[in-house]
N, C-alpha and C positions, 0 to 999 in steps of 0.2 A: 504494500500500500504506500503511494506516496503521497509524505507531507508535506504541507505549503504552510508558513507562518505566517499570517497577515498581518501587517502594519496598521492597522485601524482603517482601512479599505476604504477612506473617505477622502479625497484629495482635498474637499471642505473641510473639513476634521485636521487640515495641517502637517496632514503625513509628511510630505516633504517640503521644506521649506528653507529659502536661503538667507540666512542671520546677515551677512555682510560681503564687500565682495573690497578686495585692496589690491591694488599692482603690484607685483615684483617684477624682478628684472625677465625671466623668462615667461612666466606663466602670469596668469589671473589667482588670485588662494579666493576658493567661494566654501563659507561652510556650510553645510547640507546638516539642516536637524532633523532627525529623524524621530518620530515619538507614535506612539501608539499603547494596542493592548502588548505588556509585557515586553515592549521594547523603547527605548530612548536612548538618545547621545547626538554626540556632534563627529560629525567626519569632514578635515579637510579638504579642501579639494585641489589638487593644484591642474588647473584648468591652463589647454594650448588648443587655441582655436573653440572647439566642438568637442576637444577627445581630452579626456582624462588622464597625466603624464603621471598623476601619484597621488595618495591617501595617505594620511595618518588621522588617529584619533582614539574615541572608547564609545562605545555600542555594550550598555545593559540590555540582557534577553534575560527575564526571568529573573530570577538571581545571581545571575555570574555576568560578572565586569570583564568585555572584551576589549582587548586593541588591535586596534585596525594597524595595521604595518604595510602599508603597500596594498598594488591591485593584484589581483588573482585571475586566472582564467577559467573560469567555470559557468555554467549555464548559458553556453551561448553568447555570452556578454559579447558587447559592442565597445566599451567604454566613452559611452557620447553620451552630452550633458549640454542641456542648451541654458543659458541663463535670458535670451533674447527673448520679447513678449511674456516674461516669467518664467522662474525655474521650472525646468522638467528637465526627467529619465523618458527614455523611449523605450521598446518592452524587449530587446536583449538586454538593456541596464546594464549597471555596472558592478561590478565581482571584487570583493576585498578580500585580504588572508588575514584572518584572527587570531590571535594568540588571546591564552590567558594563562597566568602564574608562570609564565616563558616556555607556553607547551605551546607547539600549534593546534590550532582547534579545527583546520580545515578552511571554509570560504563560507561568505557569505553575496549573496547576490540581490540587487534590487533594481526590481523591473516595475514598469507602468502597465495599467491591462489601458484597451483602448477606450473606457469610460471614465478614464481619467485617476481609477483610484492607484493605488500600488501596493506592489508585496514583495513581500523577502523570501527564500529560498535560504536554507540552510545546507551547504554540504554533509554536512553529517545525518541530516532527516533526508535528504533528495539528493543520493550520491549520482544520479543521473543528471539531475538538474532540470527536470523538464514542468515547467509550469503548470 
């Protein structure tokens, strides 16, 4: 049986939402808050162009505090990220690797459905990745 984690499945609801955006010299830093049922945090974003160059941050699921270390290749992912006419994922979304207490935890993935809402994929519930 595969599981799908949902992020509070309401784009109104504030699933994804971008806190601030500042220049550096290579990229755009935009942070992506993510919040719902049984998940929160903030993930950087270091944004080139459309495409996602790198991640950092911390992603609470449940009761375990994860960090984001970089992106991952899993589900599909596309790593594109528009900030233009407002923040969105488009539905290959983007793929991070989690670590907690310095163990890897595997990837997390988060994709748009085309009604606007979004959800996350956990590598370890969805080793396939398939929404």
């Amino acid at each position: 049986m595969r599981h799908l984690l949902y992020a509070g499945l309401l784009a109104s609801a504030g699933v994804l939402s971008g806190l601030g955006a500042a220049q550096a010299a290579v990229a755009t830093v935009f942070d992506l808050s993510v919040t719902g049922a049984g998940i929160s945090g903030v993930i950087d974003l270091d944004l080139a162009g459309g495409d996602v160059a790198g991640a950092d941050g911390t992603l609470t699921i449940g009761t375990t505090v994860y960090t984001v270390s970089g992106l991952a290749t899993y589900a599909g992912d596309d790593q594109r990220f528009s900030t233009g006419g407002g923040a969105y994922v488009d539905f290959p979304g983007i793929s991070f690797a989690l670590w907690s207490g310095g163990t890897s935890e595997g990837s997390i993935n988060i994709f748009a459905f085309p009604s606007g809402s979004y959800g996350l994929l956990l590598s370890s519930q969805n080793a396939a990745g398939d929404p």
